[in-house]
Each structure stands twice: as structure tokens, then as C-alpha cells.
C-alpha positions in Angstrom: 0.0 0.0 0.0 1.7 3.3 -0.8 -0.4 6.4 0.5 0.3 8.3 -2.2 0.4 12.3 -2.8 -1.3 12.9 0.5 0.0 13.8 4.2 -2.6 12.0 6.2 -2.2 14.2 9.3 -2.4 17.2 7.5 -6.1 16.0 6.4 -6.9 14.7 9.8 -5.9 18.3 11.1 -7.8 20.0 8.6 -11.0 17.7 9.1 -10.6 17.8 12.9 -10.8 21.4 13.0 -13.8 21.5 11.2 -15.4 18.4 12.8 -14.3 20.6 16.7 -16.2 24.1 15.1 -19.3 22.0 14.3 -19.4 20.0 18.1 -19.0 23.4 19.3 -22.2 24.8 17.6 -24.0 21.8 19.0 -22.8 21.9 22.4 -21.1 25.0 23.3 -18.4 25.8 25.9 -20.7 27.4 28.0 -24.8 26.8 28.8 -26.8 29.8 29.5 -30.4 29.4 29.4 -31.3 30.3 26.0 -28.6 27.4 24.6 -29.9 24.6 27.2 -33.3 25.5 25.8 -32.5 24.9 22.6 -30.8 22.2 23.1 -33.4 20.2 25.0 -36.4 22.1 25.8 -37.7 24.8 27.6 -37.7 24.1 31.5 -41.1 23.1 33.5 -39.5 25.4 36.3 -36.1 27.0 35.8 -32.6 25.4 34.8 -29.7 25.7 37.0 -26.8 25.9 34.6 -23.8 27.0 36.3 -24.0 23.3 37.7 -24.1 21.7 34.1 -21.3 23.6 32.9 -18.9 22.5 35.9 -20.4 19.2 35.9 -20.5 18.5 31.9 -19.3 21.2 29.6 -15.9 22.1 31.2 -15.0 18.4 32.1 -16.0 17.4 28.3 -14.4 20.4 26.8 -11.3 19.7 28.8 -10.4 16.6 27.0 -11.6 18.0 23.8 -9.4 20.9 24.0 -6.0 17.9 24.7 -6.8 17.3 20.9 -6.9 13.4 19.5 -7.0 12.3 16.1 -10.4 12.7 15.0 -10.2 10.1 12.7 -13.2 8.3 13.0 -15.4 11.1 12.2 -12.8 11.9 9.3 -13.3 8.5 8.3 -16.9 9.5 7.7 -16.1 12.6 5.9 -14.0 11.1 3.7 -15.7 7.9 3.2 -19.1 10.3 2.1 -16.9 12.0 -0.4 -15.7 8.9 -1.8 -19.5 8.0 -2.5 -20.1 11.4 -4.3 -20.9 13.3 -1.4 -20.1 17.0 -0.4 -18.2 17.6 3.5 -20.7 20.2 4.7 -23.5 18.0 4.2 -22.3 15.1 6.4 -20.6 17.5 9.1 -22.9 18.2 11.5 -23.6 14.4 11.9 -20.2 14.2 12.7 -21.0 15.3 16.3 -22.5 11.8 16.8 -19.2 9.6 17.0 -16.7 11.6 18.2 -19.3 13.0 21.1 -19.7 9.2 21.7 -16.3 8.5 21.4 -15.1 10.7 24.3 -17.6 10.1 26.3 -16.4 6.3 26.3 -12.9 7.6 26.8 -13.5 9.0 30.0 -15.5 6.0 31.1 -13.1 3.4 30.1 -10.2 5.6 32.0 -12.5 5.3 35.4 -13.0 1.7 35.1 -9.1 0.5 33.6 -7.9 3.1 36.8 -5.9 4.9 34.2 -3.8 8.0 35.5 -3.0 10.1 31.7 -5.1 10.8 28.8 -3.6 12.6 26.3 -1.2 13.9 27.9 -2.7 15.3 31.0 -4.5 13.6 33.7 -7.4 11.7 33.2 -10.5 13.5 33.7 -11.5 11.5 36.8 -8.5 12.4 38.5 -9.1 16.4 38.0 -13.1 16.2 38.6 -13.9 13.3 40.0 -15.2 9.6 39.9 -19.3 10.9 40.2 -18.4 13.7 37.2 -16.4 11.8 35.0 -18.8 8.6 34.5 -22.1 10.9 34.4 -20.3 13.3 31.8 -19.5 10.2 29.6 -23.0 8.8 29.8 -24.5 12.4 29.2 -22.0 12.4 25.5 -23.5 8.4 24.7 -26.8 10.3 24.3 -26.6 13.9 23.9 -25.6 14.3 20.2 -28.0 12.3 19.0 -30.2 15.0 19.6 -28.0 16.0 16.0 -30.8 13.8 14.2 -33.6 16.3 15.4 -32.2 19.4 13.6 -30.8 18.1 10.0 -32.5 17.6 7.4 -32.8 13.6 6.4 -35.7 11.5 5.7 -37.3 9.8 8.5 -36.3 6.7 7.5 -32.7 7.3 7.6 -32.7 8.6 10.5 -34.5 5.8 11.6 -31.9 3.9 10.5 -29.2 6.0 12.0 -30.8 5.1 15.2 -31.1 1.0 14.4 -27.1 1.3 14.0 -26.6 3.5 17.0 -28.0 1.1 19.6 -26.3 -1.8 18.2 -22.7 0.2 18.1 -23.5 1.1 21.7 -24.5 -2.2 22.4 -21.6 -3.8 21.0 -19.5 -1.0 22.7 -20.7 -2.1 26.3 -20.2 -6.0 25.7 -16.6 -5.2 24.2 -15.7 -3.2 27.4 -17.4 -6.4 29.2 -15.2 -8.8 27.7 -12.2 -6.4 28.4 -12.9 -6.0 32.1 -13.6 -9.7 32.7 -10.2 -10.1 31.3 -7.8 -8.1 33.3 -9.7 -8.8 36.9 -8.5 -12.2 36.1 -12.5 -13.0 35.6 -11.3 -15.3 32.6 -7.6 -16.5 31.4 -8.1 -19.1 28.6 -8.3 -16.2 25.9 -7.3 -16.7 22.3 -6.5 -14.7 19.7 -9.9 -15.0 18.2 -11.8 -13.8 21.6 -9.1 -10.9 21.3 -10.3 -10.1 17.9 -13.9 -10.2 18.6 -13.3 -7.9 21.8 -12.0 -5.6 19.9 -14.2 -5.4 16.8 -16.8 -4.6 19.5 -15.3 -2.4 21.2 -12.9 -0.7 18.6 -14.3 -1.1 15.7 -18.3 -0.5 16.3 -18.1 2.9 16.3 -15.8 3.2 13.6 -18.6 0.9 11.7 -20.9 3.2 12.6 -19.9 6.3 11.4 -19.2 4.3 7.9 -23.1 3.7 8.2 -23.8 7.3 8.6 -21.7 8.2 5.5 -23.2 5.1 3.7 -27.2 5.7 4.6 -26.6 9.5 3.7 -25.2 8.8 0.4 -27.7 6.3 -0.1 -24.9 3.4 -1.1 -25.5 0.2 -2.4 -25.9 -2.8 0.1 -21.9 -4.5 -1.5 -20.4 -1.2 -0.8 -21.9 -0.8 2.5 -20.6 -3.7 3.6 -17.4 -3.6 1.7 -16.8 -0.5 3.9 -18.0 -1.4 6.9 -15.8 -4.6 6.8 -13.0 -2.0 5.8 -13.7 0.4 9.0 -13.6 -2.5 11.4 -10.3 -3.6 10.1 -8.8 -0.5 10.2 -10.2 0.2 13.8 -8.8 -3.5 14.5 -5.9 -2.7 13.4 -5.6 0.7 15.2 -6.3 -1.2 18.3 -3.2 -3.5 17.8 -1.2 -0.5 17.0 -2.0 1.1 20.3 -1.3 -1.9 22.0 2.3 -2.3 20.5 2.8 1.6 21.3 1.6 0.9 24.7 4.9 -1.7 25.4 7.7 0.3 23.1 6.4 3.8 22.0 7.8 6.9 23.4 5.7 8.2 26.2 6.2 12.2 24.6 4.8 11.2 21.5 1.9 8.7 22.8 0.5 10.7 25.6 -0.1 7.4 28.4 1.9 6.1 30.3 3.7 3.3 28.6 3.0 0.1 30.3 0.0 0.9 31.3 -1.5 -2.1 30.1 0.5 -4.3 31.9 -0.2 -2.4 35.3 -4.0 -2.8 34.1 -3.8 -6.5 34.0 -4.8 -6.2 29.9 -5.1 -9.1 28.0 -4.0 -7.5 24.4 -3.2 -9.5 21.2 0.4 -9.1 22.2 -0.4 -10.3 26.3 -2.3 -13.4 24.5 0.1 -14.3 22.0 3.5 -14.2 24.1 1.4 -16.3 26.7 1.4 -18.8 24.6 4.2 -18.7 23.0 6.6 -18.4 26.1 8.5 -21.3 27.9 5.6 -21.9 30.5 7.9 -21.0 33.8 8.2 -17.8 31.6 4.5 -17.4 30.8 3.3 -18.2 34.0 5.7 -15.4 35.7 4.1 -13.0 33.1 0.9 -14.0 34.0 1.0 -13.4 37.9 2.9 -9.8 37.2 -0.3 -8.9 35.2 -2.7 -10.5 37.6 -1.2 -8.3 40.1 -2.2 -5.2 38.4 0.9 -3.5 39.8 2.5 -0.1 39.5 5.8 -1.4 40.2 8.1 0.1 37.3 10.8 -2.6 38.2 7.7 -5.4 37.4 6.4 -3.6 34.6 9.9 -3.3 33.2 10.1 -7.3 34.0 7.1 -8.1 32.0 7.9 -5.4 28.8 11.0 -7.5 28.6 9.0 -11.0 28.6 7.0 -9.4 26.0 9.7 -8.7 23.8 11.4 -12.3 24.1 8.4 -14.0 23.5 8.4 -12.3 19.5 4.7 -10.9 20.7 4.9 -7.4 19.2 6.4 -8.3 16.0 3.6 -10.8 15.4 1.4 -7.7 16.7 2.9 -5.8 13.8 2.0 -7.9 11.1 -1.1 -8.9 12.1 -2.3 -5.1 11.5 -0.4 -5.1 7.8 -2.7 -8.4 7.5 -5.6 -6.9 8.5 -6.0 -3.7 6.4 -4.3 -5.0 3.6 -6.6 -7.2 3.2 -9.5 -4.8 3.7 -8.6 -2.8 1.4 -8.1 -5.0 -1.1 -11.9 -5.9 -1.1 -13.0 -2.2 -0.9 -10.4 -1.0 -3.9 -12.3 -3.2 -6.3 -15.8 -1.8 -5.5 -15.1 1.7 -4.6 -14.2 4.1 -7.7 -11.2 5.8 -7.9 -10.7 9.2 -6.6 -8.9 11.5 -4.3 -11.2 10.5 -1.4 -10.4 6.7 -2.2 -6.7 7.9 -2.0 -6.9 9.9 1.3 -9.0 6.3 2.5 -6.0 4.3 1.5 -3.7 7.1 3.5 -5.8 7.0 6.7 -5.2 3.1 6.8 -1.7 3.4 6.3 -1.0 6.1 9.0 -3.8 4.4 11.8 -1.3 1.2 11.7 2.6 3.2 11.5 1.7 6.2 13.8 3.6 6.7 16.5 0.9 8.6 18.7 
């Protein structure tokens, strides 16, 4: 795969600016009554907003603001202008999977016990336990109120609404799976429960905002799932990619705390793979260090290097080439050429050789 004439993090920029200025419009930095009206209805008696924008807004905008790739929604963006369609008709719906998107971040960091997002502290650790969960649930719902003030048919948004609630309910069993996994719940995990985990919990809502693009642009029922297949290899594959920057990226260019899977207990391709490929005094050891769900550097320095001995990351490596090569080998011969398909081929590319 060769990207091409484009710099991928150049469009991703570009796209996540625009994809930031239209989640602002829907929900601003700041409620006053007028917005919260707007947003969800004039009161029965009288909001309290000051409350919501501690509690919500300035938590939510906090992460916001620490940046992140954007690239699911971009995925969307582009994957509409590959089907013919224009950016600013598909931005606003945007909102939808990103909004999701961080509200599962900050979620996920309360239940993994997760110190650094982006960069910074997590936003549990700056607001609180009680704020950081109900400001995530509040962004699984909130922009779906998106739907109520564009202009689609019923029935696609109808149909928008069919895919959300099986992404989030795919979402929620992934995370499931995940958690059973690293309380030491479950051990005799293979590479296949891996996968599955993670095409629910990774790749659903990059599915999803495929679906958008795809029920907008009213595409055929191959392409649709040509790209949908595409999108949860790619998000797959991101996954993976994560994981093997988790053990051997650069913290400065990352933004978490490297090991941080290991002092979560994980069970990641790589965890599942060098388990079973180490000498079993060797696996075993690894196994108890990430049962204890330790903070010990000297441990978690023990384990990285168990990791690396067992051959785990390389095999991590390929699997990702593997996986969206062979995605996008189905989509190229279905999807016509242009410079969207190009900038497709790019984002691929980059989501499994990024370094952050």
C-alpha cells in the first residue's frame, strides 16, 4: 500500500478542526439558558446551569481541547466524499461519534484506573469519579439529539438510530469482555476472543460512522458492507497499534503512560500471544505480574521484557499489515477511484505506522 500524494495528518488536522467548530455549535463551551433551551427544551420550572457547565461542559471540553486524532469522524467525511458526497453536508452528523467517542474515553479511564489521557490527567482524576462517569454517559446520548435538527428522511434517520443502539450495544459487551479479562474473571483467551473484543469495542463505532456516511449517500448494500468490513479492520488494526505503542512507544509522543497495560492487568493481542508462546515458567511469571495489576516500574519493566522475548509485538505488527491489507483489497475493487479513495487508502496506512 503506498499512501500516495497525500499527508494524512495534514487531512486529519484539517478535518478535525472543522469536525471541533461543528461539536461546538451543538454543544457550546458554556450553557446559558437560551442554549440549554435549545438544546433540550424549555424548562417546567427554571434550569440551574452554572451546575451543568462544571459538571459536563468544562470536564468534556477539557479533553476536547488535549486534541486526538479525530479520525473516526474523518473517516466518515471522507468515506461520504468517496460515495459522491459533499463535506458540509455530512458535518454536523459528525457530532455523533466523536461526542460518543469521548464520552467512552473517559468512562473506560475510570473503570481501567488509568492515570493520563492525552497527555494530561485523566478527567477522573481532576473532577472526580461521580463527574467523569455521568459526563460520559451524558455524551453516549446527547448528540444524538443531531438527528432532530438536520435535514434527512425519516427513514434514515430511523436507520441511524437501528445502528446507533447496536454500536453502543456492541460497545458495552466489548468493554465487558475487556474488564472480565484483566480482573483475572477469565484467562483461557485466544486470539480470536481478542479479535472479537476488539471489533466490538474498537471497531463499532468506527462501523458506525461508515453507516452514517453510507445511509446519507444512499450506497449500495456490496459497498456498504465492503466499507464497513474496511472500517472495522482498520479500527482492528488501530487497536493493535496502540497496544504495541503501549509496550515500546515513546511516552512524549503517545501521551499514556507506557506500560499501562500491563499495570492494568490487559489481555491484548500481544499479552495473548506471548502467553502462549513463552517457555511456561516464563509465561506463568508473566501471567502473575499482570494478575497483580501492579504499578511497580521494576515489574512492569520485568514483563515489557518478557514481551519482547516472546516475538509478541512483531507478530502484533503484522497482524495489523494483515488486516487492512486485506480490507482494502476488497474495498479498492468496488469503490471508484478518486482522491477521497486515495486519502482512504492514507488513513489506513497512517492508523497502523503512527507513532501517537
Amino acid at each position: 500500500m503506498n499512501s500516495g500524494e497525500f499527508n494524512i495528518i495534514d487531512v486529519l488536522e484539517e478535518y478535525g478542526r472543522k469536525i471541533t467548530v461543528e461539536i461546538e455549535k451543538f454543544i457550546p463551551r458554556k450553557f446559558d439558558e437560551k442554549s440549554l433551551s435549545n438544546l433540550i427544551g424549555e424548562p417546567r420550572f427554571s434550569y440551574e446551569v452554572e451546575s451543568l457547565n462544571k459538571s459536563i461542559l468544562d470536564p468534556f471540553w477539557d479533553l476536547m481541547d488535549r486534541g486526538g486524532k479525530r479520525w473516526r469522524p474523518a473517516l466518515m467525511i471522507i468515506v461520504y466524499e468517496a460515495l459522491g458526497g459533499k463535506m458540509e453536508d455530512i458535518l454536523p452528523l459528525t457530532t455523533i461519534p466523536e461526542t460518543i467517542h469521548n464520552g467512552t474515553l473517559v468512562v473506560d479511564d475510570v473503570e481501567d484506573q488509568s492515570d493520563y489521557r492525552r497527555g494530561k490527567p485523566c478527567i477522573h482524576k481532576i473532577y472526580g469519579i461521580d463527574v467523569a462517569i455521568n459526563m460520559g454517559n451524558t455524551m453516549y446520548f446527547l448528540p444524538l439529539l443531531v438527528l432532530s435538527k438536520i435535514n434527512l428522511s425519516d427513514d434514515k434517520k430511523l436507520r441511524i438510530l437501528e445502528e446507533y443502539i447496536k454500536t453502543m450495544i456492541e460497545l458495552s459487551i466489548g468493554q465487558a469482555m475487556d474488564i472480565a479479562w484483566h480482573r483475572g474473571l477469565v484467562d483461557n483467551i485466544s486470539e480470536e476472543h481478542y479479535m472479537q473484543m476488539t471489533l466490538f469495542k474498537t471497531g463499532a463505532l468506527a462501523r458506525f460512522s461508515v453507516k452514517i456516511a453510507c445511509i446519507v449517500a444512499d450506497a449500495s448494500k456490496e459497498i456498504e458492507e465492503k466499507i464497513s468490513r474496511f472500517s472495522e479492520s482498520i479500527a482492528v488494526a488501530f487497536q493493535i497499534q496502540d497496544d504495541v505503542l503501549n509496550i515500546v512507544g515513546e511516552e512524549s509522543k503517545y501521551g499514556k503512560e507506557i506500560g499501562g497495560d500491563i499495570k492494568e492487568g490487559k489481555r491484548t493481542l500481544i499479552v495473548v500471544k506471548a502467553l502462549r508462546t513463552l517457555p511456561p515458567p516464563k509465561a506463568e511469571r508473566l501471567r502473575e505480574i499482570l494478575n497483580l495489576r501492579t504499578d511497580d516500574n521494576n515489574l512492569i519493566r520485568e514483563a515489557i521484557s518478557l514481551l519482547k522475548e516472546s516475538g509478541a509485538i512483531e507478530y502484533a505488527k503484522k497482524t495489523c499489515i494483515g488486516l487492512v491489507s486485506n480490507a482494502w483489497s476488497e474495498l479498492d475493487r468496488v469503490l471508484p477511484d478518486s482522491q477521497a479513495k486515495q486519502k482512504l487508502k492514507a488513513l489506513a496506512e497512517f492508523l497502523i505506522s503512527r507513532e501517537f
